[in-house]
C-alpha positions in Angstrom: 21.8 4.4 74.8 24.0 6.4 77.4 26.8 8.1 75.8 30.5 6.6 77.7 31.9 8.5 80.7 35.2 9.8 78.6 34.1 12.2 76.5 37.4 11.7 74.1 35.2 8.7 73.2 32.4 8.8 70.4 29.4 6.8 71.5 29.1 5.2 68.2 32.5 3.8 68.9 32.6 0.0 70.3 34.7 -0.8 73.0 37.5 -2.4 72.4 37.9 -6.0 73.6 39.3 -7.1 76.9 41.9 -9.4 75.7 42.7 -6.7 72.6 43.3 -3.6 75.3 45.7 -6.3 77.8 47.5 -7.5 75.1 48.4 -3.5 74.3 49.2 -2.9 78.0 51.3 -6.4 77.8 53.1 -5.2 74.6 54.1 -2.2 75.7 55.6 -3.3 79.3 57.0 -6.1 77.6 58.5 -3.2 74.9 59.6 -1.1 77.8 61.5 -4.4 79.7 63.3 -5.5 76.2 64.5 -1.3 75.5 66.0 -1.5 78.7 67.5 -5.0 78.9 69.1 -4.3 75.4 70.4 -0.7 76.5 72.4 -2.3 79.1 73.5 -5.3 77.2 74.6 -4.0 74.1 76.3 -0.9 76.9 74.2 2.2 75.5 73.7 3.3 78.4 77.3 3.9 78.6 77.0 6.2 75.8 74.5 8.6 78.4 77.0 8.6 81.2 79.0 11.8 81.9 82.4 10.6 81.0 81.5 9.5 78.0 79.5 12.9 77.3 82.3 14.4 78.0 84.6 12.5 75.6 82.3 13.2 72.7 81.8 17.1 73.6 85.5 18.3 71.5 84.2 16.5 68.3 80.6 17.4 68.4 81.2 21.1 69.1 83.3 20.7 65.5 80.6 19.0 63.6 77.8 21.8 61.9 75.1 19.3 61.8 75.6 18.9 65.8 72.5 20.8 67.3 70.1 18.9 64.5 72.0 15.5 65.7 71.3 16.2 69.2 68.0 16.8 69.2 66.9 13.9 67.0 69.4 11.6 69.3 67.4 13.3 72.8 64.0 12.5 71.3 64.3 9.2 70.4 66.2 8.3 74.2 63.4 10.1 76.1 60.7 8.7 73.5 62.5 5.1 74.8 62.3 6.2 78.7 66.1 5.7 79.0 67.7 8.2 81.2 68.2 11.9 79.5 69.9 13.9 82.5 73.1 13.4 80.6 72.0 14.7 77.5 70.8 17.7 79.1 74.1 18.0 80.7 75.4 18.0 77.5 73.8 20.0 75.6 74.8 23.0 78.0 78.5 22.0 77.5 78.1 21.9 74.3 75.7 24.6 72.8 75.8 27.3 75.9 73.0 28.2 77.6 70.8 29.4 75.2 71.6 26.8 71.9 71.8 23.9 75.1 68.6 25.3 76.5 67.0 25.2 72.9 68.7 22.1 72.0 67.4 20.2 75.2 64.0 22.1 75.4 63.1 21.1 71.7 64.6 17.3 72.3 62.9 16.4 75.6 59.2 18.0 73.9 59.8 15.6 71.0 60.7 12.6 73.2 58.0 13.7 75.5 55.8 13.5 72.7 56.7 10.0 71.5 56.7 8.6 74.7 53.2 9.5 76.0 51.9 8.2 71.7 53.9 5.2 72.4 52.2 4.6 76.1 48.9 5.6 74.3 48.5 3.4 71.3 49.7 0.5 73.9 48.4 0.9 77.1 45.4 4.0 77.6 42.7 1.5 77.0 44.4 -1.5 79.0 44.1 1.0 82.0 41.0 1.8 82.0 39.7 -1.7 81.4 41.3 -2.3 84.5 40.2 0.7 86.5 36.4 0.0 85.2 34.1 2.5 86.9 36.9 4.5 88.7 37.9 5.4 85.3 36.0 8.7 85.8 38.8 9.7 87.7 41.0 10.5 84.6 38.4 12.5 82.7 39.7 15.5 84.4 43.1 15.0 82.4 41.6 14.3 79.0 39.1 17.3 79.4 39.5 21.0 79.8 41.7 21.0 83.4 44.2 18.8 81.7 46.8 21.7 80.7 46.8 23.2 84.0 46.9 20.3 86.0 49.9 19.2 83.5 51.7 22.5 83.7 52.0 22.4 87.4 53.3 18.3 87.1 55.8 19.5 85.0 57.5 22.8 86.9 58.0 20.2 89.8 61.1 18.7 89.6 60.9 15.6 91.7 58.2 14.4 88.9 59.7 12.4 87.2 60.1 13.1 83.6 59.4 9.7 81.8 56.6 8.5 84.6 54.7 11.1 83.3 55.1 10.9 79.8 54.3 7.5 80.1 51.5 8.3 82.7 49.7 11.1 80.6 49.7 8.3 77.8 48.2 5.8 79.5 45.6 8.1 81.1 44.8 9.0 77.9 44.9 12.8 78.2 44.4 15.0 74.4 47.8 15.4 72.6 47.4 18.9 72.2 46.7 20.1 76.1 49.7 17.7 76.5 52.7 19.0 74.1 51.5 22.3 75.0 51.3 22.0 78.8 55.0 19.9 78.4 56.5 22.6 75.9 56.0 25.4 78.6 56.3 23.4 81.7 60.0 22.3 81.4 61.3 25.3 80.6 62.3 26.6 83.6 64.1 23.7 84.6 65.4 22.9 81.2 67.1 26.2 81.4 68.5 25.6 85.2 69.7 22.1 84.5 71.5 23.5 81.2 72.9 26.8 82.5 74.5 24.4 85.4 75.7 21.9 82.8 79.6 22.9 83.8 78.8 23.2 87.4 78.0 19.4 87.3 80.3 18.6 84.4 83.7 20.0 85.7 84.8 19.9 88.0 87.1 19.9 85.1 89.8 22.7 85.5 90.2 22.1 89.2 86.9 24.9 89.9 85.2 22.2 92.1 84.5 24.8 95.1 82.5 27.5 92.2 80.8 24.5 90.5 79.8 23.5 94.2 78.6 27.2 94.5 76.7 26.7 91.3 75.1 23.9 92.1 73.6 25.4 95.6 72.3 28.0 93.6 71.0 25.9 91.2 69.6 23.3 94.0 67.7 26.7 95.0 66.0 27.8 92.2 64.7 24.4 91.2 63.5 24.3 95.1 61.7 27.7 94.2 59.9 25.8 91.1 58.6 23.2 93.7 56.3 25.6 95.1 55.4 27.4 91.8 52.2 25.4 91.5 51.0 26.3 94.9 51.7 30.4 93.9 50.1 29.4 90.8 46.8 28.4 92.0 46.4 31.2 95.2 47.3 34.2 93.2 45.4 36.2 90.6 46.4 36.8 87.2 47.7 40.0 88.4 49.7 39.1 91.3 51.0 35.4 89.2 52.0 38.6 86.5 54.4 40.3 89.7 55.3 37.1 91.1 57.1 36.0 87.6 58.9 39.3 86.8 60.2 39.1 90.8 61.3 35.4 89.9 62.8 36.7 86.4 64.5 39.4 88.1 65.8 37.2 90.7 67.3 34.7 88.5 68.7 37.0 86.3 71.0 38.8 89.6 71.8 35.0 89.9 73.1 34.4 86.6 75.0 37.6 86.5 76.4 36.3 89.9 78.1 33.4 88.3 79.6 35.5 85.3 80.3 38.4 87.3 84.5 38.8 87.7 85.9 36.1 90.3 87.2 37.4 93.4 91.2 37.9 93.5 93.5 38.4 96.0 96.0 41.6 97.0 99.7 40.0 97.2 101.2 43.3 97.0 102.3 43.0 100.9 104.1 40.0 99.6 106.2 41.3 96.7 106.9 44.3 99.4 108.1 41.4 101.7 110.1 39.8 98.9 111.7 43.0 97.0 112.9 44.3 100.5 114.5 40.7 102.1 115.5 38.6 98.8 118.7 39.0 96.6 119.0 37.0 93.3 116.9 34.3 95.4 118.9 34.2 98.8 116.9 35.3 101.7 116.9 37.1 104.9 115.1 34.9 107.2 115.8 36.7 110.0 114.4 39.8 108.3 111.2 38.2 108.0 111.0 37.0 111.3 111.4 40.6 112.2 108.8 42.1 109.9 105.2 42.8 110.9 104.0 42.5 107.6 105.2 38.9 107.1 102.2 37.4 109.8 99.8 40.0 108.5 100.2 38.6 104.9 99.8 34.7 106.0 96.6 35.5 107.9 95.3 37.0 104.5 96.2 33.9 103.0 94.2 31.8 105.6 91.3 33.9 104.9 91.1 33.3 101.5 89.0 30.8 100.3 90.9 29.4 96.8 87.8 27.8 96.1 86.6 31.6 94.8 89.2 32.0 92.4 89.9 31.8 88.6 92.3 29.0 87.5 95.4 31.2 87.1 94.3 33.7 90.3 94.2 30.2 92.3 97.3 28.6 91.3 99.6 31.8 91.8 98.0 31.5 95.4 99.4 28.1 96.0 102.5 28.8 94.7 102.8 32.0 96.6 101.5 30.3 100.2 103.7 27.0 99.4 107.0 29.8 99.0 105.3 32.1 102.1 105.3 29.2 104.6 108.2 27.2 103.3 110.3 30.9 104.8 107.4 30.2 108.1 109.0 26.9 108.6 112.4 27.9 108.8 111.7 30.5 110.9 109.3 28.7 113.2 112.2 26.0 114.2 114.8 28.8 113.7 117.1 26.4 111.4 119.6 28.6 109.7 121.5 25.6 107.7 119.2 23.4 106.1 115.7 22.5 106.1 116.5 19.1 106.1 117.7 19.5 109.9 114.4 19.9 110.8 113.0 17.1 113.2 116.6 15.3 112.3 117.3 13.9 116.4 121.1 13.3 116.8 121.4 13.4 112.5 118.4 10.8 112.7 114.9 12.5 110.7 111.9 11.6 113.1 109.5 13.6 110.2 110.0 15.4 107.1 110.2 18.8 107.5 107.3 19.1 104.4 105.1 16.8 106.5 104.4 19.3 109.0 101.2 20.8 109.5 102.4 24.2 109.4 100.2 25.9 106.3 96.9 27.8 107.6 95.4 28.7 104.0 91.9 29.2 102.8 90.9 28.2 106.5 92.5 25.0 106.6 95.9 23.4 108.2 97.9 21.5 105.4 101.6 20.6 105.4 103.8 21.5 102.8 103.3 18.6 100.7 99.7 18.7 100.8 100.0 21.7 99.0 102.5 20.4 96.6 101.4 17.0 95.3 97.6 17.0 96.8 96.5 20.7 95.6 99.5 22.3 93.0 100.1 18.9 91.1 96.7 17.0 90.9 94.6 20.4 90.3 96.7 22.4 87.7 98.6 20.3 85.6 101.6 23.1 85.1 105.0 21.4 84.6 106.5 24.5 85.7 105.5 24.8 89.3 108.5 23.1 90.2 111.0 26.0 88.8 108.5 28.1 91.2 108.1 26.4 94.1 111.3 26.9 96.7 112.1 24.5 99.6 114.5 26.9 100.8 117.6 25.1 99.8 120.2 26.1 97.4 119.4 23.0 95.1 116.1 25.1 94.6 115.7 27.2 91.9 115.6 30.6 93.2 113.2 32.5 94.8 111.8 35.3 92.4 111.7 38.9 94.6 107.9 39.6 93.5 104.7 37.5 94.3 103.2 35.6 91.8 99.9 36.8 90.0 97.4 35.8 87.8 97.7 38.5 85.2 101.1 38.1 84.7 102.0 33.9 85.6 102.3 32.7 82.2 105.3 35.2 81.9 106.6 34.5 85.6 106.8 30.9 85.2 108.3 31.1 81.8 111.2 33.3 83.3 111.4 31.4 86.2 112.3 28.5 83.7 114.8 30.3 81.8 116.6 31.4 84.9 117.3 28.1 86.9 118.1 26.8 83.2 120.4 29.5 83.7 122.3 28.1 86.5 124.8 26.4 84.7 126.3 24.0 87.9 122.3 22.8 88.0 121.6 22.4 84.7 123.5 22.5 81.1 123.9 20.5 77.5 126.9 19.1 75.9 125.9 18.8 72.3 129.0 17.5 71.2 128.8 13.9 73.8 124.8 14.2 73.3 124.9 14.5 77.4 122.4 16.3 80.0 123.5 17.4 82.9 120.4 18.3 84.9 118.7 19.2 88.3 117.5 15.9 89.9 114.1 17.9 90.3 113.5 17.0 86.4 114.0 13.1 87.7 112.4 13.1 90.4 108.9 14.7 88.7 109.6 12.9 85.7 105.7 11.9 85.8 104.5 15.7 85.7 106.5 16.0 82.2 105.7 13.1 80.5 107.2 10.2 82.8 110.3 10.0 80.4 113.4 11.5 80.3 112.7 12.6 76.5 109.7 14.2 77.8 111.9 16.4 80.1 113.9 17.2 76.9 110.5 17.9 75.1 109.8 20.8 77.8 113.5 21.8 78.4 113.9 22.4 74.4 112.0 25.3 73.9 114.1 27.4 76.5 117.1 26.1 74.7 119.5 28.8 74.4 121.1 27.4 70.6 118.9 25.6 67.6 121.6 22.3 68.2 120.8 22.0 71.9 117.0 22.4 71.3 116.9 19.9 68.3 119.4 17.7 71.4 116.8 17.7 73.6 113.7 17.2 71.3 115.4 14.0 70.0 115.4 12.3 73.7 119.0 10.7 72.0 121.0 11.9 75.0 122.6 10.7 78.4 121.1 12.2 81.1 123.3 13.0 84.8 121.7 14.3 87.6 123.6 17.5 89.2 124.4 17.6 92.5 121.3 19.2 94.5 122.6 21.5 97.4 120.5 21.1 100.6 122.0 23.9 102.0 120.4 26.7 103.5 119.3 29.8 100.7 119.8 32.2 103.0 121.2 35.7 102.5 123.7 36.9 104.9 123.7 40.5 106.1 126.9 41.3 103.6 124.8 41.1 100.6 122.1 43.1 101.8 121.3 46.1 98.9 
């Protein structure tokens, strides 16, 4: 008696019948059809999709049991073949990268695992049935090449993950060549895909141009993993030894890339610009139209790229190039009475003045309100831009005589506050009638502080000058009036000049 071609195969064993080994293939496509029908009935898919990651990530980080939860949730959804990019996401956001690379290392090996035993109790012999004598062709994975030829699957990332867990299972490749070959093959990319997590998640905090950095850097290195294989099977021991430390190295001056300190940008010319040609917030347009400094400090601005800087670093640069080119404006049309005058033909306005395309910054041409309500108020959030940002009009609050900057904005915006509360024919409580007298801007941007006039009071409370006036305004139980808001020109004439 021959002994069978598949050496994993005792030759005392009988084979098993034909309609025995279809039924197992027929169970376990029928199994895969039913997980994945009911995962989008019942909406658990929903539950692997980003946004919803996302929602869960505050309360999870709370929870001790979290990493242990994780893992047992990963490996039974890649044991099911359902989608497990979004766990991996996850599990960077919320373990880090090393806890998120353990965390999604040890969950994908464990679903790996169950997928490739579920494919191989159901299907292995089903396949070769059908492939008869070209079943030969998969000895090579069930005997000794199978690690090596496995190792190389897994370090390409265009394999897909559950096609070959399900594929090694059916082929009916060793379970021990296979965990181990699976344990040390997605490792690399385990650790890519998780140290990138908030490169792909954010976006969140407005850092879209870094996470579009990251994920160039990241597309990279998993590009460098697509030829691993190749390096793997042309080089010696020795020189596979060099080539990893070079790729170690490499990814390490990577990493410390992305967590080395964001790049910033010098507005010192700019607070020179304002100390010398503002007084308590009036201006000397005609001193900046003078001043050789005043171009010089808009073409920095233009070569900036935003996209390069931290959160606070980034918003003081739109508030400082909304302020810079709001003063470019005037000076461009030479309007010395209001800014509302400008493109107004015989009193008619053709345009708004904030419509023009007037802003070079970060290598782009905006107009005014792009930098107001597309970049300052969808990206940041911040209530108080609009005690910071100046149209030039004395309605405005005033313009502060220093540039704004990173270090110190928290404190800057908070003064700015307190000041054009300050300004009592803009803005002031009457405790006694429970009325507010108010800049319109608080009306007309209701929406940025909580799209009711109580939410205005809510803000305005803590910068209350008197315990009565801030428990007023907390209550929302007032009358609200706007103030008048003076469109007149801010501009400092030559007898106030220090």
């Amino acid at each position: 008696m021959t002994a069978p071609s598949d050496p994993s195969v005792s030759a005392t064993t009988p084979p098993t019948p034909a309609p025995r080994r279809y039924g197992k293939l027929i169970a376990l496509v029928v199994t895969l059809v039913v997980i994945g029908w009911s995962a989008r009935h019942f909406g658990l898919l929903e539950f692997a999709s980003p946004e919803r990651v996302r929602a869960l990530v505050t309360t999870a980080r709370e929870t001790a049991w979290a990493i242990p939860a994780f893992i047992l949730l990963y490996a039974v959804v890649a044991s099911l073949g359902l989608p497990g990019t979004p766990l991996t996401l996850a599990g960077g956001a919320l373990f880090g990268a090393v806890g998120g690379t353990f965390a999604n290392w040890t969950g994908a090996t464990l679903g790996a695992t169950g997928a490739f035993l579920l494919a191989r109790a159901l299907g292995a012999d089903a396949v070769r049935g059908l492939l008869g004598k070209h079943a030969s062709a998969l000895n090579a994975l069930g005997g000794d090449q199978a690690f090596g030829a496995l190792v190389r699957l897994r370090l390409i990332p265009v394999v897909p993950f559950n096609a070959l867990n399900f594929g090694a299972g059916l082929a009916g490749v060793r379970l021990g060549p296979y965990v181990a070959s699976t344990a040390l093959g997605i490792i690399p990319g385990t650790a890519i895909y998780t140290y990138f997590a908030d490169a792909l998640l954010a976006g969140v905090d407005g850092a879209r141009g870094a996470a579009f950095t990251q994920l160039a850097i990241a597309s990279a290195l998993l590009l460098a993993l697509s030829f691993v294989p190749t390096v793997i099977k042309r080089l010696s021991a020795r020189r596979v030894a060099s080539a990893a430390a070079v790729l170690v190295l490499s990814s390490a001056s990577a990493l410390d890339a992305q967590t080395a300190p964001r790049a910033s940008v010098d507005h010192s010319s700019w607070t020179a610009l304002l100390t010398a040609h503002v007084t308590d917030g009036m201006v000397d347009y005609d001193a900046f139209a003078k001043d050789a400094r005043f171009p010089a400090y808009l073409a920095l601005l233009d070569r900036t790229d935003p996209r390069t800087l931290g959160r606070d670093e980034r918003l003081a640069y739109w508030i400082n190039v909304y302020n810079a080119y709001t003063i470019a404006l005037i000076n461009q049309r030479n309007e010395r009475k209001s800014i509302r005058n400008i493109n107004r033909v015989f009193g008619i306005p053709t345009k708004s003045p904030w419509a023009e395309p007037v802003v070079r910054a970060g290598g782009r041409v905006l107009s005014l309100d792009d930098v107001e309500h597309k970049i300052i108020r969808v990206e940041f959030g911040e209530p108080r831009i609009h005690v910071a940002l100046v149209c030039a009009a004395m309605g405005c609050p005033p313009l502060r005589s220093e540039a704004y900057v990173a270090e110190r904005l928290d404190a800057q915006l908070g003064e700015q506050v307190r000041r054009f509360l300050a300004q009592r024919e803009k803005n002031r409580v009457d405790v006694a009638t429970k009325t507010v007298y108010g800049s319109p801007i608080f009306t007309w941007y209701r929406e940025d502080f909580g799209g009711t006039l109580k939410g205005v009071g809510s803000f305005l409370a803590p910068y209350a000058s008197d315990p009565a006036t801030a428990a007023l305004l907390r209550s929302g139980d007032f009358s609200w009036f706007d103030t008048d808001y003076d469109w007149s020109l801010n501009i400092r004439h030559r007898s106030t000049r220090r």
